[in-house]
DRENPA-3360 file (N, C-alpha, C; in nm, 2 decimals, always signed):
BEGIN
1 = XXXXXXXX = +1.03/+5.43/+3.20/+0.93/+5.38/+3.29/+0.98/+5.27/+3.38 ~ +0.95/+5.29/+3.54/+1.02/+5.17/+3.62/+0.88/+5.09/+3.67 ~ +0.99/+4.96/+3.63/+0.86/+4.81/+3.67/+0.85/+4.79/+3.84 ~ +0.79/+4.79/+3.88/+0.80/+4.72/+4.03/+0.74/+4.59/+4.11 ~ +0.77/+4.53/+4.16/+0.71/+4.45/+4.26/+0.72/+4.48/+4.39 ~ +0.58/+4.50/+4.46/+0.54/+4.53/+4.56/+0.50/+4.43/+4.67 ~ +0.59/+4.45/+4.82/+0.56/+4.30/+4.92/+0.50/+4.43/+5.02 ~ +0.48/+4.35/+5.14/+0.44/+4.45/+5.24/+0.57/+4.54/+5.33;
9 = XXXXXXXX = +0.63/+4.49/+5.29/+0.78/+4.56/+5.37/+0.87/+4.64/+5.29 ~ +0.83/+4.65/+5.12/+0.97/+4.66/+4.99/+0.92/+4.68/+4.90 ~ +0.92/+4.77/+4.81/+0.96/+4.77/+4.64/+1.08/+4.76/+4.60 ~ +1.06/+4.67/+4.51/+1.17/+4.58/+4.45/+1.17/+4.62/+4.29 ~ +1.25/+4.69/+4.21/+1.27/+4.76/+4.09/+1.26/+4.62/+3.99 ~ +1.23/+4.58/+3.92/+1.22/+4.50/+3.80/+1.30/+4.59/+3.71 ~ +1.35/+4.41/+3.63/+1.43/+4.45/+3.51/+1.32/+4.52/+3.43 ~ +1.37/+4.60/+3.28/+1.23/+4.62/+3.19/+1.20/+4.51/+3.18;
17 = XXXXXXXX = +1.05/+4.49/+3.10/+1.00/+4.38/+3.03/+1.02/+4.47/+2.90 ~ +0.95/+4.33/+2.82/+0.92/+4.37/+2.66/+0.77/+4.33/+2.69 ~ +0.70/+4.45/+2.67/+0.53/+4.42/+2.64/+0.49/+4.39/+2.58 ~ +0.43/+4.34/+2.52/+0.37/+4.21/+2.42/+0.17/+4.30/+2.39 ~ +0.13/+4.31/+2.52/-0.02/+4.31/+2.49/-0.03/+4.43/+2.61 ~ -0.17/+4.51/+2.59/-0.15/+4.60/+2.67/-0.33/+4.64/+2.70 ~ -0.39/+4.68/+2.74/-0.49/+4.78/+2.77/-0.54/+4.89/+2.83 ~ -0.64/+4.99/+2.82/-0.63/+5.07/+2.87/-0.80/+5.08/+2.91;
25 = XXXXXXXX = -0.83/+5.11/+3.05/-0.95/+5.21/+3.09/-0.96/+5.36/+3.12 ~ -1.02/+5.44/+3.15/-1.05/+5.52/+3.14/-0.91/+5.61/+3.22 ~ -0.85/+5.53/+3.35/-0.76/+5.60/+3.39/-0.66/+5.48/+3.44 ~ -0.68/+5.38/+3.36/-0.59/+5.30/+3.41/-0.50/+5.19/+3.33 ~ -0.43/+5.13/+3.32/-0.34/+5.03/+3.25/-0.29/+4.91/+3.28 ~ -0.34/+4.81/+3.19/-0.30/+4.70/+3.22/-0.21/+4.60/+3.14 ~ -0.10/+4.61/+3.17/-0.01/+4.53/+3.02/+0.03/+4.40/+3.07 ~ +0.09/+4.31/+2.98/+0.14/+4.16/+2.99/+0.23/+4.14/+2.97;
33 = XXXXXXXX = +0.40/+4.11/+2.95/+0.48/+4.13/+2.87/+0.50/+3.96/+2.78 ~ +0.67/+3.92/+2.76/+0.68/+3.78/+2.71/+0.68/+3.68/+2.76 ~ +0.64/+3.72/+2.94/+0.66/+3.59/+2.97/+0.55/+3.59/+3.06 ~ +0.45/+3.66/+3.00/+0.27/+3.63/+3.03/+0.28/+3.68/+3.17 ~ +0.39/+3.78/+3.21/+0.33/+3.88/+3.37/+0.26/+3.96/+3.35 ~ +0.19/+3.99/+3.42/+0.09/+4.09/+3.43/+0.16/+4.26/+3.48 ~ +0.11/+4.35/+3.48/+0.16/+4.48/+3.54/+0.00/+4.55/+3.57 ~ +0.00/+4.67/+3.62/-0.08/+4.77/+3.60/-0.09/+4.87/+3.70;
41 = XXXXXXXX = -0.11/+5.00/+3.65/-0.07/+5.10/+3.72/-0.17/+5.28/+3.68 ~ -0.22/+5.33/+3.77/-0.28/+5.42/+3.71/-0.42/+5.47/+3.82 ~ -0.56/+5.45/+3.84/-0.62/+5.55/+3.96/-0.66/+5.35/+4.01 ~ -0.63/+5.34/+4.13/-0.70/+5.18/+4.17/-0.81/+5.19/+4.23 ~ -0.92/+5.30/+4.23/-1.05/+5.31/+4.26/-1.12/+5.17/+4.22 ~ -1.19/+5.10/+4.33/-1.29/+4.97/+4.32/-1.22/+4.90/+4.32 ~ -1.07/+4.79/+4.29/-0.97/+4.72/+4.26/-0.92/+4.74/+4.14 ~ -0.94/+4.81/+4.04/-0.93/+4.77/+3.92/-0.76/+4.72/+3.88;
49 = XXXXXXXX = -0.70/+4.78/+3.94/-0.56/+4.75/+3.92/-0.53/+4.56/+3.94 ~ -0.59/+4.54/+4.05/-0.57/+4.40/+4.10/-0.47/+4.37/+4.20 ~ -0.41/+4.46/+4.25/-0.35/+4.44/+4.35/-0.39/+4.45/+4.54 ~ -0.54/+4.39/+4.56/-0.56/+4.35/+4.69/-0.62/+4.50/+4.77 ~ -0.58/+4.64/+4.70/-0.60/+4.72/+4.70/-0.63/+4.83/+4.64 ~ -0.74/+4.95/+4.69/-0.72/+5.06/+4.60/-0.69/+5.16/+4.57 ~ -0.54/+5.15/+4.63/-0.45/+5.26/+4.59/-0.41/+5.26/+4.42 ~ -0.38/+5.39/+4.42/-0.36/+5.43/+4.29/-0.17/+5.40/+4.28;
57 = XXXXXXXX = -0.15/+5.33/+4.20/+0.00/+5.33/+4.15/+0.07/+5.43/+4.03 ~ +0.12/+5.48/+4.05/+0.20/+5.57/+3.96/+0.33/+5.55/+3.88 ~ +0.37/+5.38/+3.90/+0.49/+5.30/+3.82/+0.38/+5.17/+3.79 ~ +0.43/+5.09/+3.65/+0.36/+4.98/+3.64/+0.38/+4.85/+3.77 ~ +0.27/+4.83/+3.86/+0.33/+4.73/+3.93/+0.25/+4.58/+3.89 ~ +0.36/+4.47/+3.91/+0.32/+4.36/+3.90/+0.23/+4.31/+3.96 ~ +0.10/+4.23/+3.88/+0.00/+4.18/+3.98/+0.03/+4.08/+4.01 ~ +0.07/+4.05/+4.16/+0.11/+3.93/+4.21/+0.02/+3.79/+4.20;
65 = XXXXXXXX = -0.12/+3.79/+4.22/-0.21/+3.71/+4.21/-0.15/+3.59/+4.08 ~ -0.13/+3.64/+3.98/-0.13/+3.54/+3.86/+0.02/+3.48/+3.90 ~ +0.11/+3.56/+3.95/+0.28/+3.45/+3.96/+0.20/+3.37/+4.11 ~ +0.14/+3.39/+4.21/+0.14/+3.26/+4.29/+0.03/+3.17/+4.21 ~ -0.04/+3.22/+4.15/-0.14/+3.10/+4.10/-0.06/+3.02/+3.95 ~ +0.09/+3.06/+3.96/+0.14/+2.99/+3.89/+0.08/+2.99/+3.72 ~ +0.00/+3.12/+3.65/-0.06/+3.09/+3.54/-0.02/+3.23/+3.46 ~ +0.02/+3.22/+3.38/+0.08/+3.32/+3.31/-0.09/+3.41/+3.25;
73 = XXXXXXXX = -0.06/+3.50/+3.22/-0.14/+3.56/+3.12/-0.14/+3.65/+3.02 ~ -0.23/+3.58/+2.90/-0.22/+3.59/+2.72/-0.28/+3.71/+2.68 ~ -0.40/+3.73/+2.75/-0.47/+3.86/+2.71/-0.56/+3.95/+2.80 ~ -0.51/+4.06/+2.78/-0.63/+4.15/+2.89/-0.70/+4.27/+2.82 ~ -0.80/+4.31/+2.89/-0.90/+4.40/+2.82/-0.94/+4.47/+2.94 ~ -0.98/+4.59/+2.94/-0.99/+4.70/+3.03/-1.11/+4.78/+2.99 ~ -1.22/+4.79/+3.11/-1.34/+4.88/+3.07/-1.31/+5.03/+3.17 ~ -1.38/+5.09/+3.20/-1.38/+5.18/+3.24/-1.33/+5.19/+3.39;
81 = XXXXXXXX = -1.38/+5.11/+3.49/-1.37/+5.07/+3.62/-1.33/+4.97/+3.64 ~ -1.31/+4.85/+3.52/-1.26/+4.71/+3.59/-1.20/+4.66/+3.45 ~ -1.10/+4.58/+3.47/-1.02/+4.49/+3.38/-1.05/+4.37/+3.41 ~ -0.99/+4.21/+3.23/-1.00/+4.12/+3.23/-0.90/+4.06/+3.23 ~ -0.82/+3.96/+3.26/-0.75/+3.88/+3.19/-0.79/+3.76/+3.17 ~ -0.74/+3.70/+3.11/-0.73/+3.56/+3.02/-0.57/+3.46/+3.02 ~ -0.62/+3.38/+3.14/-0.52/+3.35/+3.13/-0.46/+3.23/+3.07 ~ -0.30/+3.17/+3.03/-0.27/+3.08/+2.95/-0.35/+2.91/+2.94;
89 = XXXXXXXX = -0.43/+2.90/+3.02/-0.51/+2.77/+3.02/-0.67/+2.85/+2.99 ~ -0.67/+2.96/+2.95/-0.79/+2.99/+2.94/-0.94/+3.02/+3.04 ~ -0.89/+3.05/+3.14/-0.96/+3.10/+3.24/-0.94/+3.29/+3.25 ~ -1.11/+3.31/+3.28/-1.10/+3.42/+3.26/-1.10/+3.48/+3.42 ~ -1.07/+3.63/+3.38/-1.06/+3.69/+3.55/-1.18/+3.82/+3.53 ~ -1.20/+3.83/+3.66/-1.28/+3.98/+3.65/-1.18/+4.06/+3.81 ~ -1.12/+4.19/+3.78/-1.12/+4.24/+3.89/-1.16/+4.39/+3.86 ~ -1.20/+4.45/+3.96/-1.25/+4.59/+3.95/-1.43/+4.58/+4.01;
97 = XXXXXXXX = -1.43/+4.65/+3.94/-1.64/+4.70/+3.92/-1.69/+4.68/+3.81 ~ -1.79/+4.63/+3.77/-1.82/+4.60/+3.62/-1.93/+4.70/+3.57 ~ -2.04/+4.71/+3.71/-2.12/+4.80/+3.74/-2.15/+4.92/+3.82 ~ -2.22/+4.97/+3.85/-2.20/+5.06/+4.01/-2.32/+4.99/+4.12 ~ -2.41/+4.87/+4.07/-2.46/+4.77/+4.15/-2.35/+4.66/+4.18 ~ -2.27/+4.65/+4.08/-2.21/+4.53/+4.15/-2.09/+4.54/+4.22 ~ -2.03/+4.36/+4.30/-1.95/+4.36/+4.39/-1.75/+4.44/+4.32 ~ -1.72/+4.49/+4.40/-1.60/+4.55/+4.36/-1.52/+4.41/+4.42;
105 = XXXXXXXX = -1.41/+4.42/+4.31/-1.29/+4.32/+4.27/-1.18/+4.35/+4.35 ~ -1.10/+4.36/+4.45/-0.98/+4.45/+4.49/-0.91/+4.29/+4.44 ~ -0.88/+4.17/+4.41/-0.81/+4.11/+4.32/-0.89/+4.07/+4.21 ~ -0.79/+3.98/+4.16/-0.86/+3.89/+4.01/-0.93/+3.79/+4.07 ~ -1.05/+3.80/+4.02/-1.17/+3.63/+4.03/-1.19/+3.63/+3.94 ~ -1.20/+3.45/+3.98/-1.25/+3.39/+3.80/-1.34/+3.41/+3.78 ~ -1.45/+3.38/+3.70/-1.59/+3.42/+3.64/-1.64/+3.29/+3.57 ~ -1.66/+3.22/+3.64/-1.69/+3.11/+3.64/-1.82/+3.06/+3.51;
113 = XXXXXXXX = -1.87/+3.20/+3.54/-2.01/+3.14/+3.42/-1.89/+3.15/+3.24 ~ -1.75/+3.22/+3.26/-1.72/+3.20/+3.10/-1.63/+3.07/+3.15 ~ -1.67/+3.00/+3.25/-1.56/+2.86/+3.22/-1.59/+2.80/+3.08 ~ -1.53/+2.74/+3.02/-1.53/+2.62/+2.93/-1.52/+2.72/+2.76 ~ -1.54/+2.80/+2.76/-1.52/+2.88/+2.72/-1.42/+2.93/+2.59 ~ -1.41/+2.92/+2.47/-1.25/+2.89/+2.37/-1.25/+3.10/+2.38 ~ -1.23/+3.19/+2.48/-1.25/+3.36/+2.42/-1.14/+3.37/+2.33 ~ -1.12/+3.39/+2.23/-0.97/+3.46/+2.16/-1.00/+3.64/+2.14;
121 = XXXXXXXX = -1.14/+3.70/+2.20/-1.14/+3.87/+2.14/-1.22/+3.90/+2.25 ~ -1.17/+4.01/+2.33/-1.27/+4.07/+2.42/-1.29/+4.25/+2.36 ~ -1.42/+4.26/+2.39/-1.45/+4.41/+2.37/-1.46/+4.47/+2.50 ~ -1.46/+4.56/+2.59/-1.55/+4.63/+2.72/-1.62/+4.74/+2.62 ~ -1.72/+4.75/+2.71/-1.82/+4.87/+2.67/-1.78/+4.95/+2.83 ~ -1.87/+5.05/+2.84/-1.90/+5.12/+2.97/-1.96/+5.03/+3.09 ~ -2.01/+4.99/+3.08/-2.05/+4.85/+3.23/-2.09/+4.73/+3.13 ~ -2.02/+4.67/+3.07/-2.03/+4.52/+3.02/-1.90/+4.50/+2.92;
129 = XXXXXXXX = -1.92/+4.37/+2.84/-1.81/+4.31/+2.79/-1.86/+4.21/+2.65 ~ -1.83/+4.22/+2.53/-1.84/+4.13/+2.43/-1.74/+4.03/+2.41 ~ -1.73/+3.93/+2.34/-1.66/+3.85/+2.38/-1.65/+3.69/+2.26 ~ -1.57/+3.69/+2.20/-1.55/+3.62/+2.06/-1.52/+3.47/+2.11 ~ -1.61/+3.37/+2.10/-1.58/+3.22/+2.16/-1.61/+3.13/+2.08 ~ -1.52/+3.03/+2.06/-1.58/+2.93/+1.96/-1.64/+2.99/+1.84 ~ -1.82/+2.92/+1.82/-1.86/+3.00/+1.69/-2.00/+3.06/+1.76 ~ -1.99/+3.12/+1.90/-2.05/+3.22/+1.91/-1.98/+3.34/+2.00;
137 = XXXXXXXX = -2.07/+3.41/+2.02/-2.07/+3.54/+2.09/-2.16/+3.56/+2.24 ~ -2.04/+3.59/+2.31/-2.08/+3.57/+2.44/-2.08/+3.71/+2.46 ~ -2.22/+3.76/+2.58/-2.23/+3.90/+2.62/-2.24/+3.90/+2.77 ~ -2.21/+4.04/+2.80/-2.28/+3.99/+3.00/-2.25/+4.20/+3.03 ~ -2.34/+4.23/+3.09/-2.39/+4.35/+3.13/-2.48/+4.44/+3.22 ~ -2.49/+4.41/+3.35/-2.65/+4.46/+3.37/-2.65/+4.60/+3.39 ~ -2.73/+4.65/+3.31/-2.78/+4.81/+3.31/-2.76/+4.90/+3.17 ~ -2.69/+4.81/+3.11/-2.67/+4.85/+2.94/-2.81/+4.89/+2.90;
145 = XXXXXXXX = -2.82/+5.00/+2.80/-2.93/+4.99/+2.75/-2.93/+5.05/+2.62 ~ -2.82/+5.05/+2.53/-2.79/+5.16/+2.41/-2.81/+5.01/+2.30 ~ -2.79/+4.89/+2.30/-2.80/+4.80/+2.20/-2.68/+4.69/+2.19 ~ -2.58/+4.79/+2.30/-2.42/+4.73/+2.26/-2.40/+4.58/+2.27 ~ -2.51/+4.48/+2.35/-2.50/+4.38/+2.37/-2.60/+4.28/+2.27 ~ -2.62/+4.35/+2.19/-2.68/+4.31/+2.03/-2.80/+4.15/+2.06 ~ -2.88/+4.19/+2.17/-2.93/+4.10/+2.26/-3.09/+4.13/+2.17 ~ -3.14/+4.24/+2.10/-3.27/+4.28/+2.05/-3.33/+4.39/+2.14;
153 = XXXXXXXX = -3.39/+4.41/+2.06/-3.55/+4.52/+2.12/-3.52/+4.49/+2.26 ~ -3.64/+4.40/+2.31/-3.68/+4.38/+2.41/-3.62/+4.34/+2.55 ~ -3.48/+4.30/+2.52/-3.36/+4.24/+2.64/-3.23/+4.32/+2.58 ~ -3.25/+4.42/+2.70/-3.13/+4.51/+2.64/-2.94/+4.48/+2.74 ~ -3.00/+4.42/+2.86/-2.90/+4.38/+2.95/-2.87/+4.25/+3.01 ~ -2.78/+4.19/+3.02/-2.79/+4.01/+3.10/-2.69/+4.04/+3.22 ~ -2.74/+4.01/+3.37/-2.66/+3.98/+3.47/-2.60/+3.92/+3.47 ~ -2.60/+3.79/+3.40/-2.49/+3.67/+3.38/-2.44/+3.63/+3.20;
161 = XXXXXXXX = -2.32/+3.58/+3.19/-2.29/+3.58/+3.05/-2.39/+3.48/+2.96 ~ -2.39/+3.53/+2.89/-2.48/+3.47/+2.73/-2.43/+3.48/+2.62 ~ -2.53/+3.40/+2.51/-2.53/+3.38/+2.42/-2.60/+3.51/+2.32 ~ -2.51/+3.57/+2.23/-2.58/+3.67/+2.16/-2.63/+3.58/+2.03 ~ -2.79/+3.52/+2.08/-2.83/+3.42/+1.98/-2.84/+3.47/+1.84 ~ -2.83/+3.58/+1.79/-2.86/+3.61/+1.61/-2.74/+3.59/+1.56 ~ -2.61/+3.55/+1.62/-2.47/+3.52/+1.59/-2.42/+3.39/+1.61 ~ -2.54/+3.27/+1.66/-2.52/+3.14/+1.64/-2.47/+3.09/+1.55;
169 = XXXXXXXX = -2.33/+3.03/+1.54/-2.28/+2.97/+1.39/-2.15/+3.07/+1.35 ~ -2.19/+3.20/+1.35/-2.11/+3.29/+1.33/-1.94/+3.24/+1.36 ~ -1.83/+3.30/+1.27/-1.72/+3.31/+1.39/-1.67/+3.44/+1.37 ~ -1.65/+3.49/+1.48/-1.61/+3.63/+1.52/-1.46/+3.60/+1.52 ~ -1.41/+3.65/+1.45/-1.29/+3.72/+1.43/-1.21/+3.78/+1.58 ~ -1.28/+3.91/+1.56/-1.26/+4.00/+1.63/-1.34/+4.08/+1.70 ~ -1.35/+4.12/+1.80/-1.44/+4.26/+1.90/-1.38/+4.42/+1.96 ~ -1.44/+4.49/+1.92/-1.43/+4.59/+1.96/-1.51/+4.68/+2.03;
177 = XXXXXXXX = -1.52/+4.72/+2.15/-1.66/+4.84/+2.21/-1.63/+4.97/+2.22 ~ -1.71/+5.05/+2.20/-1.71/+5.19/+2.26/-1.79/+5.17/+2.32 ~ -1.82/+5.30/+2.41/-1.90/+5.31/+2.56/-2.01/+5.24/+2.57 ~ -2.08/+5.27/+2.42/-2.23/+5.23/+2.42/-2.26/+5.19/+2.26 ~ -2.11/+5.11/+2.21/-2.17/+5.04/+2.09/-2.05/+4.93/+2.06 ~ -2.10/+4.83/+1.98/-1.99/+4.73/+1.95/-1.99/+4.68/+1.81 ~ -1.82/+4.67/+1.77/-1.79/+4.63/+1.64/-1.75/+4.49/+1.62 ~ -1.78/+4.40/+1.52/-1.78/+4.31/+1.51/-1.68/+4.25/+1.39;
185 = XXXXXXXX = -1.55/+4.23/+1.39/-1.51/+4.14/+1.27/-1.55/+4.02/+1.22 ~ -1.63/+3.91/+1.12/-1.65/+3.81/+1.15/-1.60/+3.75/+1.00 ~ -1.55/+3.61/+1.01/-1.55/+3.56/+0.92/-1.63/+3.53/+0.83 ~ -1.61/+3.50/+0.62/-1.71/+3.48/+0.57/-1.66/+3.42/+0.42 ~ -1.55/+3.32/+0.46/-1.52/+3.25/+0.40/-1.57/+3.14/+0.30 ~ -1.68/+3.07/+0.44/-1.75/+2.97/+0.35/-1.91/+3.02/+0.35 ~ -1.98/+2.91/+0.24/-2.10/+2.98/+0.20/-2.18/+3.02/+0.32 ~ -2.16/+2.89/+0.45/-2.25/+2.89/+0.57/-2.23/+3.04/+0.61;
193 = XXXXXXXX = -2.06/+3.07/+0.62/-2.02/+3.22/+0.69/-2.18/+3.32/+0.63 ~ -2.13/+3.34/+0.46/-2.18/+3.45/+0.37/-2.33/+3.41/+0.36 ~ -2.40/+3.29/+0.46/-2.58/+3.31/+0.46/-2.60/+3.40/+0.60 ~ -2.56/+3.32/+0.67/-2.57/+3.42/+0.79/-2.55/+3.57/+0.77 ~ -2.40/+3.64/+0.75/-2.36/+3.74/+0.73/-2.54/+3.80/+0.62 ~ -2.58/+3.74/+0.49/-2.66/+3.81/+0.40/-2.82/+3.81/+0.48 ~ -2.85/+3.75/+0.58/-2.93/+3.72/+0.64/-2.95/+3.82/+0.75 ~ -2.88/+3.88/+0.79/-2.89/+4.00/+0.87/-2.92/+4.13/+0.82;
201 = XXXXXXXX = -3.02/+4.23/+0.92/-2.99/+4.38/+0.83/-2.85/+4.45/+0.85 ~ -2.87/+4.52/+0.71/-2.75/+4.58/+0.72/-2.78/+4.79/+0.79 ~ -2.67/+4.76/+0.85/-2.62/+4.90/+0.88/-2.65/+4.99/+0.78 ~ -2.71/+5.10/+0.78/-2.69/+5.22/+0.70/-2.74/+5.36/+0.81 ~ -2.60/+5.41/+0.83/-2.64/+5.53/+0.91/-2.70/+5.68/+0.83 ~ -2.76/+5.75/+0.90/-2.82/+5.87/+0.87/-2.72/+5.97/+0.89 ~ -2.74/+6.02/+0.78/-2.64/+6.13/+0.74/-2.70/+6.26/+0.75 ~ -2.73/+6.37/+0.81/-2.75/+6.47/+0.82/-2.76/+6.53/+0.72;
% end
């Protein structure tokens, strides 16, 4: 597989990287390697790639945006139409489409409502994002409506990011989404962990 960097005059072949972290949407790919570059390559419908446009790349190419902004980045996560990064001071990015109402990304913007923010786990769903911070759980979605934003009954979607308040206290481990459901690792070490955790219903699916 050949790395590239793309100016408006040249592609310029990159040494390999060693990839460290990687993700995947529906048709597209976003990896990081050791020294927190970004790449991605695959269909650029809406921005998702992040390269200013939305042509489709067919070699991993580097997203220029993060080397002029001088900020490496630690982790990315990829939904269907748009990817995240996270970068080394902990600012998060949104590029792509998150929804089919909302604005398309052709680069990385920050996302200002997850400033301040500790994320160490992102999930994507099909149009939203879960999201492991400090000792809660941050959600953001509009048009969800299967549960995956574990918001209750009544509020099935949020335009802007939140708090998934039955997880106050909690610490999430880890996140995981499918299209239209989300997995949760959480710590339960101390007794606080194991009241909350015993305090919740539990899962039991129907078995045919």
């Amino acid at each position: 597989m050949t790395f590239v960097e793309k100016t408006k005059n040249k592609v310029e072949i990159l040494p390999k990287p060693e990839i460290r972290d990687f993700a995947c949407g529906t048709n597209h790919t976003v990896a990081i390697d050791d020294h927190k570059k970004a790449y991605s390559w695959g269909f650029g419908g809406y921005g998702r790639l992040g390269h200013s446009e939305p042509k489709d790349e067919l070699q991993p190419r580097l997203i220029k945006y993060f080397d002029v902004q001088r900020s490496g980045v630690k982790h990315v996560a990829c939904g269907p139409a748009f990817s995240i990064a996270i970068n080394e001071f902990g600012a998060v990015y949104l590029f792509g489409q998150m929804s089919s109402r909302g604005e398309a990304n052709m680069y990385p913007k920050p996302v200002q409502d997850l400033h301040g923010w500790n994320l160490r786990s992102i999930g994507t769903c099909s149009i939203g994002l879960v999201a492991a911070a400090d000792d809660s759980c941050i959600v953001w979605g509009s048009g969800t409506s299967s549960g995956e934003l574990g918001l209750g009954e009544l509020k099935k979607s949020s335009a802007k990011p939140c708090e998934m308040k039955k997880l106050d206290g909690l610490y999430i481990e880890q996140v995981t989404c499918g299209s239209a459901h989300t997995f949760l690792l959480a710590r339960d070490l101390s007794e606080d962990d194991k009241d909350i955790i015993a305090s919740m219903p539990e899962y039991k699916p129907v078995v045919a």
